[in-house]
N, C-alpha and C positions, 0 to 999 in steps of 0.2 A: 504494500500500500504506500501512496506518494505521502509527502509531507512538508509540509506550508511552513513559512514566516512572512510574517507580514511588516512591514515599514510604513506608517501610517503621518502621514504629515499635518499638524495641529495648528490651532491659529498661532501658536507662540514661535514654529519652528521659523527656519530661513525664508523658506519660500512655502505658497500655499498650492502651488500645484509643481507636477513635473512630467517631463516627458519619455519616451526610451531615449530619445538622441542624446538629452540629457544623463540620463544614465550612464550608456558605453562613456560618453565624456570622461565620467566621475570615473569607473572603470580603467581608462586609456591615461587620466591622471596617476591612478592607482600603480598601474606599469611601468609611468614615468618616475613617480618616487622609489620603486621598488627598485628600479634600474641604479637609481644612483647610489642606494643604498649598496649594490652589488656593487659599484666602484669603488664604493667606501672600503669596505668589505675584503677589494678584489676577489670575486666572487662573481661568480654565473646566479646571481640569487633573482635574477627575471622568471627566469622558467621553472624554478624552485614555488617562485611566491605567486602566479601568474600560470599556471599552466592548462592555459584555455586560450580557444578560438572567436571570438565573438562572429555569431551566424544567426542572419537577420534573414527571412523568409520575407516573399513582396505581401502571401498574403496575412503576415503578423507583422509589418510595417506599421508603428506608430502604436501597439499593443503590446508587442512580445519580442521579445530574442531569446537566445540562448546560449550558453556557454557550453565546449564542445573539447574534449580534450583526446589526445593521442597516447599519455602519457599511461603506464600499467594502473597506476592506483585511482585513478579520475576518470569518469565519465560525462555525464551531462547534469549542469545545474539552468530550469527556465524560470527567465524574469519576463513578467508582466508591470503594468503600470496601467490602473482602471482610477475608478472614482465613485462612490458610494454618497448617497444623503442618509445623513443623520438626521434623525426625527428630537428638534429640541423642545423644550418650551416658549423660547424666542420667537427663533425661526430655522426653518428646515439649514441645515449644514452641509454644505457638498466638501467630502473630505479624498483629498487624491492618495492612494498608497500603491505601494510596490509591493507584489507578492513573489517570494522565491519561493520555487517548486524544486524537491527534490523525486525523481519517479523512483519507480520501481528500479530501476537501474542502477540506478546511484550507488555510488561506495560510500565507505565512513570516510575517504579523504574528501570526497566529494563534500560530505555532511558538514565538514570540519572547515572547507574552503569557504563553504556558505555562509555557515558561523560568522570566521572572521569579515565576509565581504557587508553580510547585514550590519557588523557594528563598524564597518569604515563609512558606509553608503548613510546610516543612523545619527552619526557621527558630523558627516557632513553636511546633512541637511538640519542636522539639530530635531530630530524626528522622534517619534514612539517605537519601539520595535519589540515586536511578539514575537520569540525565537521557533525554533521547534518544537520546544517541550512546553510550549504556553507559556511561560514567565514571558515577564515583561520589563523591560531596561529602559528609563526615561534618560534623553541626549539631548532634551532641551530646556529653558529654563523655566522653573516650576512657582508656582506664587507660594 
């Protein structure tokens, strides 16, 4: 059976919506620090920290991608990005989130890659994130 995290973006977070293209960005960020870090390092640590494809289908353009890996212990991790109303007492709440899908397929590196990618992607947009096991890690600022 697959399994969900969800990255939920709040009125307090950075931004109140996002898109996929935005995503890969944060993602393609993520490669660029991770690179330098392997300099630092001298170390090959890109494809240690980064070992995925990103592969955008025309017809989940602007919905979905996917992360795609070669590597023995990695399979596939998909990110979506929808939008949900929240039913308040005020007024209705349209709230954007990012769900990462782990399928059936998935390995525990897989599991583990996601982990860390929910609380960089959480992180950066100052967001809510429900990991996989339900708990829940607040990355933005709280009254």
């Amino acid at each position: 059976m697959s399994s969900h995290a969800y990255i939920r973006l709040v009125p307090s977070s950075e931004k109140e919506s996002v898109t996929t293209d935005e995503v890969i960005e944060l993602f393609n960020y993520y490669k660029n620090i991770t690179n330098k870090t392997g300099d630092q390092l001298n170390w090959e640590y890109r494809e240690a920290a980064f070992p995925y494809e990103i592969v955008e289908k025309p017809e989940g353009k602007g919905k979905w991608f996917y992360l795609k890996s070669k590597e023995a212990n990695y399979n596939i991790i998909l990110i979506g990005v929808d939008k949900q109303t929240l039913h308040q007492e005020e007024a209705p709440l349209e709230q954007t989130y990012i769900q990462i899908t782990l399928p059936e397929t998935s390995t525990f590196g897989d599991k583990g890659k996601a982990n860390e990618f929910c609380k960089f992607l959480a992180k950066k947009l100052k967001a809510e994130l429900q990991l996989f096991n339900g708990r829940i890690m607040y990355f933005y600022p709280r009254k």
